[in-house]
PASETOR-777544 format. One record per residue (C-alpha): y negated, z, x; residue in three letters; residue number from 1. Coordinates in nm, 4 decimals. Each point is the difference from the previous one (the first is absolute). Layout:
N
<atom v="Y" w="Z" u="X" residuo="Ala" num="NUM"/>
...
END
This chain:
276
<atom v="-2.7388" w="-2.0538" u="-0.9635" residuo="Unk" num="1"/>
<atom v="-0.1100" w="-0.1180" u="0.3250" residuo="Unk" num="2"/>
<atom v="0.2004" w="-0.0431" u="0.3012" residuo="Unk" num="3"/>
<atom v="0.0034" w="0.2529" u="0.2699" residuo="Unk" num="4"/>
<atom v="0.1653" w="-0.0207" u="0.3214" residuo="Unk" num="5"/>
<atom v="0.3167" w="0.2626" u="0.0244" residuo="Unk" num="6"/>
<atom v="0.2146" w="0.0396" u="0.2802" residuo="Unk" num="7"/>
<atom v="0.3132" w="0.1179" u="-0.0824" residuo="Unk" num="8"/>
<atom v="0.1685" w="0.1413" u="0.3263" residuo="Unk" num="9"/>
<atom v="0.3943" w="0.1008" u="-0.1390" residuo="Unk" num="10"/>
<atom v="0.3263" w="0.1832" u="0.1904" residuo="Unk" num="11"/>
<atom v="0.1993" w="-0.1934" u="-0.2110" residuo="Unk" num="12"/>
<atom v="-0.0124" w="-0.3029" u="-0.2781" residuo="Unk" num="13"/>
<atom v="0.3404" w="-0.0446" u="-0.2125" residuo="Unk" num="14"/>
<atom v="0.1199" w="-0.2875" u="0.0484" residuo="Unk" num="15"/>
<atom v="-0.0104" w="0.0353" u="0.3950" residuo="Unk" num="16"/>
<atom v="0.0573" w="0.3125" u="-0.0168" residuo="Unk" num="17"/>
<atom v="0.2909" w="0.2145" u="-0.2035" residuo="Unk" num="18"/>
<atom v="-0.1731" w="0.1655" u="-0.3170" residuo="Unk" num="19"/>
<atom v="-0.1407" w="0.3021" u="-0.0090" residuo="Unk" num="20"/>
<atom v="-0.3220" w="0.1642" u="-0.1164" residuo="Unk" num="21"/>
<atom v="-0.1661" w="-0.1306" u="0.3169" residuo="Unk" num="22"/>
<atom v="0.1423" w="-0.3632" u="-0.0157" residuo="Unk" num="23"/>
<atom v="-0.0735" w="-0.0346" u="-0.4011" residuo="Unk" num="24"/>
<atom v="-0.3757" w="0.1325" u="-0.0275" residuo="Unk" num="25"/>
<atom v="-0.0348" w="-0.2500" u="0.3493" residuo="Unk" num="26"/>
<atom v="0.1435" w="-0.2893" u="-0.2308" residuo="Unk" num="27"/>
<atom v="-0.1829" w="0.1015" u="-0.3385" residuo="Unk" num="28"/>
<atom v="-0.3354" w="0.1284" u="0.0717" residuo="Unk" num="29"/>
<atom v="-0.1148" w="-0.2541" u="0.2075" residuo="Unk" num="30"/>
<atom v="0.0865" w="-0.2625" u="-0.2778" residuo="Unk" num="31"/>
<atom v="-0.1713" w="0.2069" u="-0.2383" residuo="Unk" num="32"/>
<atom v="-0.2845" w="-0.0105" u="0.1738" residuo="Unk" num="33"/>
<atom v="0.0183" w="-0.3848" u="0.0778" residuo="Unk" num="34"/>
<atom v="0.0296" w="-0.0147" u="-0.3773" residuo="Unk" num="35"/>
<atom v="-0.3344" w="0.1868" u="-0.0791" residuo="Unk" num="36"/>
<atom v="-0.1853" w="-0.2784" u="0.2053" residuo="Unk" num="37"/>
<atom v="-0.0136" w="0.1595" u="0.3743" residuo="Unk" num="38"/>
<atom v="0.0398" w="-0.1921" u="0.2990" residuo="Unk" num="39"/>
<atom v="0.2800" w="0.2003" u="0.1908" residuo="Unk" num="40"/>
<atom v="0.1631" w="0.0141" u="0.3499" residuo="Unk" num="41"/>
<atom v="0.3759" w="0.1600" u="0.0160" residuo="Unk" num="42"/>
<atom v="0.1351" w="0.1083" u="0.3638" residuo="Unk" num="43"/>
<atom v="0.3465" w="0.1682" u="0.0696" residuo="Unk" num="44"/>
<atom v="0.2078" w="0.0371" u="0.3207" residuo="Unk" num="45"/>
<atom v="0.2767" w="-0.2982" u="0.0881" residuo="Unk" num="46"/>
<atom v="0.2712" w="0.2970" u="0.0497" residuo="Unk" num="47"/>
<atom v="0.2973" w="-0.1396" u="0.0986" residuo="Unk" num="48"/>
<atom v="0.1633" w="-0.0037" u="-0.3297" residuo="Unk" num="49"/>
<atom v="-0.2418" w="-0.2813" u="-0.0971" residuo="Unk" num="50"/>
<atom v="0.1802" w="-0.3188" u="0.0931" residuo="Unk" num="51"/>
<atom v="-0.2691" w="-0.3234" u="0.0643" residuo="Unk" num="52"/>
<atom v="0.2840" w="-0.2508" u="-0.1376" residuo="Unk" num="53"/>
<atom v="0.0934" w="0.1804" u="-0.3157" residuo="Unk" num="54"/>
<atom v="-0.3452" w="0.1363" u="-0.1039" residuo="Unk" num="55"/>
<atom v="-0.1554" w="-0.3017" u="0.1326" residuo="Unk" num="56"/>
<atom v="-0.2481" w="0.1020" u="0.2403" residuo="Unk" num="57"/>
<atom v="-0.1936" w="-0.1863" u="0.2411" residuo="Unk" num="58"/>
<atom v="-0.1771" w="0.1127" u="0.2839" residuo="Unk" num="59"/>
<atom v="-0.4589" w="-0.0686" u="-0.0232" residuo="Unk" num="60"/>
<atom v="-0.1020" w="-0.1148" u="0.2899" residuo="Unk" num="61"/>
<atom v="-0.3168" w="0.0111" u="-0.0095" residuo="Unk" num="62"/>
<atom v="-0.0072" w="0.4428" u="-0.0635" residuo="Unk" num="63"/>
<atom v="0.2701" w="0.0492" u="0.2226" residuo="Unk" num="64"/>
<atom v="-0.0267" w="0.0239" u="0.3730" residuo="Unk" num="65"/>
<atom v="-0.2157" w="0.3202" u="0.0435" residuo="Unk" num="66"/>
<atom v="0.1128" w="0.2542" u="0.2796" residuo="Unk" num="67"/>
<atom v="-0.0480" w="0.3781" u="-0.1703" residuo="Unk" num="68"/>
<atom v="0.0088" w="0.2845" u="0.2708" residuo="Unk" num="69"/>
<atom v="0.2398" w="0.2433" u="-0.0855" residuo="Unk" num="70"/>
<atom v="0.0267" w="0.3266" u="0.2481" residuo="Unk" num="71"/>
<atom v="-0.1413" w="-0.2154" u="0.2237" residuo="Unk" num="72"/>
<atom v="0.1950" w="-0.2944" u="0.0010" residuo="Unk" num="73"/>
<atom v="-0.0620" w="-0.3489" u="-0.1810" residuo="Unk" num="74"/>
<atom v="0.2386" w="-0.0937" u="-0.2739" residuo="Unk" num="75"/>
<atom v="-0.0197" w="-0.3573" u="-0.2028" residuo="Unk" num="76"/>
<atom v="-0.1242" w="0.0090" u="-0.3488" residuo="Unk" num="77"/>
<atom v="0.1709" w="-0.2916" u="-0.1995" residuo="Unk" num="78"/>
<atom v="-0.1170" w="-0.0403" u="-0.3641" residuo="Unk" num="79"/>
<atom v="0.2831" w="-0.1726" u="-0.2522" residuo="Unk" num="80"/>
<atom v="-0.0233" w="-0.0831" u="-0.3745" residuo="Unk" num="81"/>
<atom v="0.1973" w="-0.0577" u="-0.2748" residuo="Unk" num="82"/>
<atom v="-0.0398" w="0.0088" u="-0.3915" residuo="Unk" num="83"/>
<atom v="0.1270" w="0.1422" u="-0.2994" residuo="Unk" num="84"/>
<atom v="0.0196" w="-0.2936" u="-0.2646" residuo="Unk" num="85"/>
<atom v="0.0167" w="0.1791" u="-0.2827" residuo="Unk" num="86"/>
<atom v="-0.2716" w="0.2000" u="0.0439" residuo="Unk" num="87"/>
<atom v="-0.2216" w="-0.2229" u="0.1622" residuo="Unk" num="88"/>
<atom v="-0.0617" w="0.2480" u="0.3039" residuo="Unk" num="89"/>
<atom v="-0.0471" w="-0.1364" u="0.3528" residuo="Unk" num="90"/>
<atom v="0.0996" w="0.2542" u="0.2548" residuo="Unk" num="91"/>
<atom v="-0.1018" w="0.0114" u="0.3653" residuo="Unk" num="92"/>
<atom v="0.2572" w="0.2072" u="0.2274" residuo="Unk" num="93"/>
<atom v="-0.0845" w="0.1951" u="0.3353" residuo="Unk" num="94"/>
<atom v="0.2577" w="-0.0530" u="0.2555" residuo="Unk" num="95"/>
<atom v="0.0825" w="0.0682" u="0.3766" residuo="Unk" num="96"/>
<atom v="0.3032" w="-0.0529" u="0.1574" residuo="Unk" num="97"/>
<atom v="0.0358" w="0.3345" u="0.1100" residuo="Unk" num="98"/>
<atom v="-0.1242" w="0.2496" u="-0.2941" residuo="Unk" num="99"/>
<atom v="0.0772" w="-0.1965" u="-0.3113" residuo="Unk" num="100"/>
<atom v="0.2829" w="-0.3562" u="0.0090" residuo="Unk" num="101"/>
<atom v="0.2250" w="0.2171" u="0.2216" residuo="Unk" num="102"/>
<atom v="-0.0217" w="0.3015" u="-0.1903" residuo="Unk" num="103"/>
<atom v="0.0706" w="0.1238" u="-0.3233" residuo="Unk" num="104"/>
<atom v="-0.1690" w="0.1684" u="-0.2788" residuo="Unk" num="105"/>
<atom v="-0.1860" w="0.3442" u="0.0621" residuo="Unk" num="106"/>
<atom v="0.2773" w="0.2170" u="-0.0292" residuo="Unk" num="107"/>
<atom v="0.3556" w="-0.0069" u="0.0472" residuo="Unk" num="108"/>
<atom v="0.2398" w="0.0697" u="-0.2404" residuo="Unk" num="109"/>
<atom v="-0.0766" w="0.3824" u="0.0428" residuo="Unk" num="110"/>
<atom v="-0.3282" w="-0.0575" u="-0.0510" residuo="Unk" num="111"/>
<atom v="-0.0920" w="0.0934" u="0.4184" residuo="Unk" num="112"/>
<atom v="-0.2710" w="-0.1803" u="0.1385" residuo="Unk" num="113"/>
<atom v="0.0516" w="-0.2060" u="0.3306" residuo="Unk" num="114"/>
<atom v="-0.0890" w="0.0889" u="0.3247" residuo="Unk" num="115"/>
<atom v="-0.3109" w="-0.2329" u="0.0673" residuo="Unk" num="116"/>
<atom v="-0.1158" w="0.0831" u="-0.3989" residuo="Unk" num="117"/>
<atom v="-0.3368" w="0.1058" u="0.1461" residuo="Unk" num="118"/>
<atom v="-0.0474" w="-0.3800" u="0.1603" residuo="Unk" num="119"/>
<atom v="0.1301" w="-0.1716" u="-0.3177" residuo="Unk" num="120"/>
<atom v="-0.2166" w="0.2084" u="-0.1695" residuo="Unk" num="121"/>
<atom v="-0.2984" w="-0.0977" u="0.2113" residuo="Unk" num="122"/>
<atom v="0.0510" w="-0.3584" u="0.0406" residuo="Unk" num="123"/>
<atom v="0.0165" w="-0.0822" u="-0.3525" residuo="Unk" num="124"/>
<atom v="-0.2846" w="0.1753" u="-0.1286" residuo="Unk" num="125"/>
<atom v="-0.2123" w="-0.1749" u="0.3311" residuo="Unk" num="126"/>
<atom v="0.1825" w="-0.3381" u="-0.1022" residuo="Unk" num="127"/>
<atom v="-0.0712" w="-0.0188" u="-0.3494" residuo="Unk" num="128"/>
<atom v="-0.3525" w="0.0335" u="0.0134" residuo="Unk" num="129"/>
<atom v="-0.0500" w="-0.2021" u="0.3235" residuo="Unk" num="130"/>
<atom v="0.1766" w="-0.2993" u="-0.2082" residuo="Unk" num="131"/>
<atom v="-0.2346" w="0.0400" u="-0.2579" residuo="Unk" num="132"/>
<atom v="-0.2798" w="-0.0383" u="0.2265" residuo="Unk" num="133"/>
<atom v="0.1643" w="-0.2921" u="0.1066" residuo="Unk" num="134"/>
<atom v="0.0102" w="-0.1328" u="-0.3881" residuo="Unk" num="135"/>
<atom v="-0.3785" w="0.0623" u="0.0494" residuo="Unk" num="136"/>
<atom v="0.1113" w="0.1245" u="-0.3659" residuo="Unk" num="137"/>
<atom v="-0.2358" w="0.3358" u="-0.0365" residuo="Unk" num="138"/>
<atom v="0.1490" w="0.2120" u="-0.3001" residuo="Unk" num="139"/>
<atom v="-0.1767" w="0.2702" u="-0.1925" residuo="Unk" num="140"/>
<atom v="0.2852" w="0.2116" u="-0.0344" residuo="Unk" num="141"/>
<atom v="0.2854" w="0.0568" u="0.2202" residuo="Unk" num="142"/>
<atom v="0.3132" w="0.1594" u="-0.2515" residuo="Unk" num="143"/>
<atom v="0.2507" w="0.0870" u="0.2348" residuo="Unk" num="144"/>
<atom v="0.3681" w="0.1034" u="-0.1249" residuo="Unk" num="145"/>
<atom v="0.2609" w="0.2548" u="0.2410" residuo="Unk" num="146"/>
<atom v="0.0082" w="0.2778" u="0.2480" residuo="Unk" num="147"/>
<atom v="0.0408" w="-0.3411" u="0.2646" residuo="Unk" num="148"/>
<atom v="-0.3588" w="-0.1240" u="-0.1120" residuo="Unk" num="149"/>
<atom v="-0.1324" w="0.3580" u="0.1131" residuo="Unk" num="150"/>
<atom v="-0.1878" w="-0.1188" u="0.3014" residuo="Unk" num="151"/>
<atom v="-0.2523" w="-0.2746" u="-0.2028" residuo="Unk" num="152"/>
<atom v="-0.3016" w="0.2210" u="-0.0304" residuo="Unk" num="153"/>
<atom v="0.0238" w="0.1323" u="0.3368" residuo="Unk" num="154"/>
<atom v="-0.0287" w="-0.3848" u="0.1796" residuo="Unk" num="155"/>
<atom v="-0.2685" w="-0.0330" u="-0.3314" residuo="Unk" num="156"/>
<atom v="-0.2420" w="0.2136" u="0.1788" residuo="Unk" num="157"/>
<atom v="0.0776" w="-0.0970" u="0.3441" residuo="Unk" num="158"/>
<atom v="-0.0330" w="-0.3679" u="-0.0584" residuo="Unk" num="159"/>
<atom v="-0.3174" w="0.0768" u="-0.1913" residuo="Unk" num="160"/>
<atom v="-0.1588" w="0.1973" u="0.3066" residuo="Unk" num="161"/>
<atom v="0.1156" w="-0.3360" u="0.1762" residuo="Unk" num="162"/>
<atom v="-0.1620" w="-0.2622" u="-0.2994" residuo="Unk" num="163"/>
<atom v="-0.1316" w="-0.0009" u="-0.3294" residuo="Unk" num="164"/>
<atom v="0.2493" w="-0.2529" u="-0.1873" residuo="Unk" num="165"/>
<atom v="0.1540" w="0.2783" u="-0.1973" residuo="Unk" num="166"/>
<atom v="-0.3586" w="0.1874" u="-0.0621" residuo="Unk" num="167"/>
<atom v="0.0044" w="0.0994" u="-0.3772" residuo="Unk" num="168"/>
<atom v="0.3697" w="-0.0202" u="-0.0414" residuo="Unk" num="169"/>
<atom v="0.2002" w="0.2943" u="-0.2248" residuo="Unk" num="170"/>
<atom v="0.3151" w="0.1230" u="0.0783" residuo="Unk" num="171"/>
<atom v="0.2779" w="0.1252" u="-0.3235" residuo="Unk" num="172"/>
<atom v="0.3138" w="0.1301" u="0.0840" residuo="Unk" num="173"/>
<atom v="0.3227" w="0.0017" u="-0.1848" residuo="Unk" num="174"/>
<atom v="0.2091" w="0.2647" u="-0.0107" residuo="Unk" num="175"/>
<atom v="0.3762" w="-0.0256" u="-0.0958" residuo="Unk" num="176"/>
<atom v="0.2992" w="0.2194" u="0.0188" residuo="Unk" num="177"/>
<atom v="0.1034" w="-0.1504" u="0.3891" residuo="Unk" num="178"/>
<atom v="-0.0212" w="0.2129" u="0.3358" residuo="Unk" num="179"/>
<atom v="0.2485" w="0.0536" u="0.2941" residuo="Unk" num="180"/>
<atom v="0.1880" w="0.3114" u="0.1798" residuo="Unk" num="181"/>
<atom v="-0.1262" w="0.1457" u="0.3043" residuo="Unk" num="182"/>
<atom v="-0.3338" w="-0.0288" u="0.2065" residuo="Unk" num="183"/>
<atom v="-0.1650" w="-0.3192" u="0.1392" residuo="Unk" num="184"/>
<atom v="-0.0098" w="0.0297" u="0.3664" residuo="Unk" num="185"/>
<atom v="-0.2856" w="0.2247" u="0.1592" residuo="Unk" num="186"/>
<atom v="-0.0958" w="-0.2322" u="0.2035" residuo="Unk" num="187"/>
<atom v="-0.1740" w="-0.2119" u="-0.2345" residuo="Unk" num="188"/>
<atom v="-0.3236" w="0.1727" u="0.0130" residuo="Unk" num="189"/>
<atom v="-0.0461" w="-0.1149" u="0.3602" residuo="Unk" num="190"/>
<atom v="0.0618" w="-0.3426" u="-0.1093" residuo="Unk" num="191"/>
<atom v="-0.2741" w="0.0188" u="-0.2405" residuo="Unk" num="192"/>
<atom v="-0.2371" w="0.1737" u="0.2262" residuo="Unk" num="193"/>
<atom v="0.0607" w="-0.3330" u="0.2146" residuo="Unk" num="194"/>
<atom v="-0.1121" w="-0.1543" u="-0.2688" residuo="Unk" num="195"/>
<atom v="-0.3067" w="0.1268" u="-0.1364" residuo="Unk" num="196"/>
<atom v="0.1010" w="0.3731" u="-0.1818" residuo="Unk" num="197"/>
<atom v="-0.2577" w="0.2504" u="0.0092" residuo="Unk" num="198"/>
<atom v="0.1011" w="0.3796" u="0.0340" residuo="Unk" num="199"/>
<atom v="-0.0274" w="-0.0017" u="-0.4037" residuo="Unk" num="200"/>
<atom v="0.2550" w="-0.2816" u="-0.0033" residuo="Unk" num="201"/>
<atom v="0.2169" w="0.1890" u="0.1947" residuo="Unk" num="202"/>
<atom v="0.0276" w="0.3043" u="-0.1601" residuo="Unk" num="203"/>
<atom v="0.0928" w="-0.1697" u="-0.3286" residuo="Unk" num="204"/>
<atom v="0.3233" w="-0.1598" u="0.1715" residuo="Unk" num="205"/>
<atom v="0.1296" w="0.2852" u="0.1627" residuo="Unk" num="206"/>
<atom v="0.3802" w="0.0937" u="-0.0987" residuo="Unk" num="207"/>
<atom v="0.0391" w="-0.3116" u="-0.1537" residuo="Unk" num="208"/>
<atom v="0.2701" w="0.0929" u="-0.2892" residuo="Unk" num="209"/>
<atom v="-0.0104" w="-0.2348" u="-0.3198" residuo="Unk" num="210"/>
<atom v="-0.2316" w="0.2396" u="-0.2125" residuo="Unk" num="211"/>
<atom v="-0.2255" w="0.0485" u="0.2953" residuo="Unk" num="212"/>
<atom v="-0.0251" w="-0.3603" u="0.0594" residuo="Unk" num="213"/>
<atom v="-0.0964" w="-0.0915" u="-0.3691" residuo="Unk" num="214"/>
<atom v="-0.2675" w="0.2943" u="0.0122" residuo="Unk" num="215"/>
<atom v="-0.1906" w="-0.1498" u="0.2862" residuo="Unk" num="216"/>
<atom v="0.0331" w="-0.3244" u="-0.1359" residuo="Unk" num="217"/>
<atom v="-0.1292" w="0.1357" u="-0.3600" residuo="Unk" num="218"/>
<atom v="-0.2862" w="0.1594" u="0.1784" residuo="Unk" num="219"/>
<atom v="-0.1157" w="-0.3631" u="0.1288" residuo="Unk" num="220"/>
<atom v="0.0354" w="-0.1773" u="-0.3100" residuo="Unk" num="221"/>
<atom v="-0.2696" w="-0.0454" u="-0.2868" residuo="Unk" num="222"/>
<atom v="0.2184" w="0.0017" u="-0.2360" residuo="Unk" num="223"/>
<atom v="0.3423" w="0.0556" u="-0.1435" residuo="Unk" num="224"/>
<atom v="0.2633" w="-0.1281" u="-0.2472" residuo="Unk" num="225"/>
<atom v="0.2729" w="0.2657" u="-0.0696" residuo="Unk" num="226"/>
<atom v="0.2556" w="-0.3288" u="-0.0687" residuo="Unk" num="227"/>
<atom v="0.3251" w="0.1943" u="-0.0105" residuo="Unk" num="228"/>
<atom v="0.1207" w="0.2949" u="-0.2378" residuo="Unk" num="229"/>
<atom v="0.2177" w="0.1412" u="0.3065" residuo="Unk" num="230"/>
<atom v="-0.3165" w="0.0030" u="0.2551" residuo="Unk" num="231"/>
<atom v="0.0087" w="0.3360" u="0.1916" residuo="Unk" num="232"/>
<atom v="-0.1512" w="0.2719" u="-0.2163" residuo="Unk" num="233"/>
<atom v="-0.1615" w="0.1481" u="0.3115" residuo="Unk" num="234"/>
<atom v="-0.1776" w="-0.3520" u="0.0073" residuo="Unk" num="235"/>
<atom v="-0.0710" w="-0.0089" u="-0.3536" residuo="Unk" num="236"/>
<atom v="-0.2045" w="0.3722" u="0.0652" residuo="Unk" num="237"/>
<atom v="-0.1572" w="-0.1115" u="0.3205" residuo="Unk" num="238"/>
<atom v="-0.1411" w="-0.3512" u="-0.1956" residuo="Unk" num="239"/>
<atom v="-0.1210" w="0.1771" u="-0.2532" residuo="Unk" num="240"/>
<atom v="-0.1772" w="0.2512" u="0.1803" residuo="Unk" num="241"/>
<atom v="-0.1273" w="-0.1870" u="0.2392" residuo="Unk" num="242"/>
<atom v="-0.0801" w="-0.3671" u="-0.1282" residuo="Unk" num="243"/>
<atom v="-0.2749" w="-0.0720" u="-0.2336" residuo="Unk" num="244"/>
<atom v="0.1654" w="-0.3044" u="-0.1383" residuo="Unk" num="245"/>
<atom v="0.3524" w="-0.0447" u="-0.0616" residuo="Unk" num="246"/>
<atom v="0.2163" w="-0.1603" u="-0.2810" residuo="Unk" num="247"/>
<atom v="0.2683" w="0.1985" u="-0.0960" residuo="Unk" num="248"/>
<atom v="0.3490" w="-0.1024" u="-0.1066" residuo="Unk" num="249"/>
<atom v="0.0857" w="-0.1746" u="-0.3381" residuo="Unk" num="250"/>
<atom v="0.3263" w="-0.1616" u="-0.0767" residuo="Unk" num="251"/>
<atom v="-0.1573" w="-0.2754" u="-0.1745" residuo="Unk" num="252"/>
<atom v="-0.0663" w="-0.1958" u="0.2746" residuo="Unk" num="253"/>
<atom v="-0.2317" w="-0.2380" u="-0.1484" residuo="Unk" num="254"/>
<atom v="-0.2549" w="0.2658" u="-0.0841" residuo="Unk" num="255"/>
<atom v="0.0646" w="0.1384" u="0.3560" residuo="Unk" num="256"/>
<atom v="-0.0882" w="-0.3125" u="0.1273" residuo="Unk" num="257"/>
<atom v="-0.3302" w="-0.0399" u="-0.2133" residuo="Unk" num="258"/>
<atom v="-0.0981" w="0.3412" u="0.1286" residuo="Unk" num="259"/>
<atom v="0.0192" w="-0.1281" u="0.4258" residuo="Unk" num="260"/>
<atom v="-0.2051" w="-0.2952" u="-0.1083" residuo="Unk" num="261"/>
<atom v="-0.2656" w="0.2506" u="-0.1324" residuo="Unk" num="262"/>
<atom v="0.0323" w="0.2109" u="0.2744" residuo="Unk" num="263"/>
<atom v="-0.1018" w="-0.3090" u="0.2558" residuo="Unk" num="264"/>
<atom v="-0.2849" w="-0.0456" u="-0.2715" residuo="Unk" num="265"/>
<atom v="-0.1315" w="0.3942" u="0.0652" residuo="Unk" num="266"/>
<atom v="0.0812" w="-0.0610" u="0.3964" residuo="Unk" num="267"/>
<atom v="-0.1451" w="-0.3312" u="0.0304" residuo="Unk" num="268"/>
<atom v="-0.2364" w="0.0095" u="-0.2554" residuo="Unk" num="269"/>
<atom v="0.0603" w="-0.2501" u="-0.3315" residuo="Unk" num="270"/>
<atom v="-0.2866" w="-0.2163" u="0.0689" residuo="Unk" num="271"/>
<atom v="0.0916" w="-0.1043" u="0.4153" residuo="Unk" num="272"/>
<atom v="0.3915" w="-0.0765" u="-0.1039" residuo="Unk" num="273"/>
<atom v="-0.0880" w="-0.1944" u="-0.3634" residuo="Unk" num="274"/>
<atom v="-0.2547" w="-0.1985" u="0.1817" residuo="Unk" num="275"/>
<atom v="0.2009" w="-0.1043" u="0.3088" residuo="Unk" num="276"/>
END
């Protein structure tokens, strides 16, 4: 098998993060993948549970430094990395002092959302893919992990109106049993607008609740992995009425895992990923 460029863009990665469903398929896929012969990318938010000393981070100078306008102000994107040994996984982490290595995870304890969610929200799905643009690293597919990775295919299409470095490129999506309580704040939709949204946009992220969320960000994918047995069954119905290509759930992960790297095969096509 070829290479093929993934970019793996994750909510969470055990062992920087606590485990979960989220955390573990951020941590195994990706080295799956590696495994198979693809040249891969991994991103994740520094959240201030992440500690530089103790997980051995250090800050790359040469990505970070970028202002990002959020509601119309500039914040600082700073790119860190670390590594998982054992797995031979680099990881590259999005961080800004004030939406990620002062904050925690997502969700509190209850599982609420923050109060600047909708910022978060929109300043890592911006940073991500302006870093990799930075990497001057152009992936085929972008397999993105989390309710927190939600806004990658909207800056996608903006920053492809903008320039044609991700021209070509697939989204997946993974779906696993995580969400939050509550609504994200209204007011996100005229943060987007700022930022590119069209009316169609807009009326996919109205009454931003967790399944409403996932649906728009479904709708935007090309294709889906069904990674969790506890996904939402109203997500389950709305994939598979709705998405042409999808891999459904199996607890052997292995085979799981062979399915995604067909399904980047029937996105991509076999022959532009096995001859990269």
């Amino acid at each position: 098998m070829g290479k093929g460029r993934i970019l793996f863009i994750n909510q969470a990665i055990t062992p920087f993060s606590p485990e979960n469903e989220a955390s573990l398929l951020g941590r195994n896929l990706p080295s799956y993948v590696q495994d198979s012969g693809r040249d891969i990318r991994v991103f994740m938010p520094r959240f201030s549970s992440i500690n530089d000393r103790r997980h051995q981070l250090h800050e790359v100078i040469r990505l970070s430094g970028m202002n990002l306008i959020v509601n119309n102000c500039d914040h600082q994107l700073i790119i860190k990395v670390g590594s998982i040994p054992q797995a031979r996984l680099q990881v590259y982490f999005i961080d800004n002092e004030e939406y990620f290595s002062s904050q925690g995870e997502c969700v509190d304890a209850k599982g609420r959302v923050g109060g600047n969610i909708d910022e978060r929200l929109l300043f890592y799905g911006r940073g991500s893919l302006e870093a990799v643009r930075k990497l001057a690293w152009q992936p085929h597919v972008i397999h993105y992990t989390g309710w927190f990775c939600s806004m990658v295919p909207f800056y996608l299409r903006r920053i492809n109106k903008e320039t044609a470095f991700f021209s070509g490129t697939r989204t997946v999506l993974s779906l696993v049993g995580d969400g939050f309580s509550g609504v994200i704040d209204n007011n996100i939709e005229r943060k987007m607008k700022a930022d590119g949204a069209t009316a169609k946009d807009l009326r996919l992220y109205q009454n931003l609740d967790y399944l409403n969320l996932m649906k728009a960000t479904i709708t935007y994918a090309h294709g889906i992995v069904i990674a969790s047995p506890n996904v939402h069954p109203e997500l389950v119905q709305f994939v598979k009425e709705n998405k042409r290509y999808y891999v459904d759930y199996n607890p052997d992960q292995n085979a799981m895992f062979a399915k995604v790297n067909k399904l980047y095969e029937t996105l991509v096509g076999a022959n532009t990923l096995n001859n990269t």
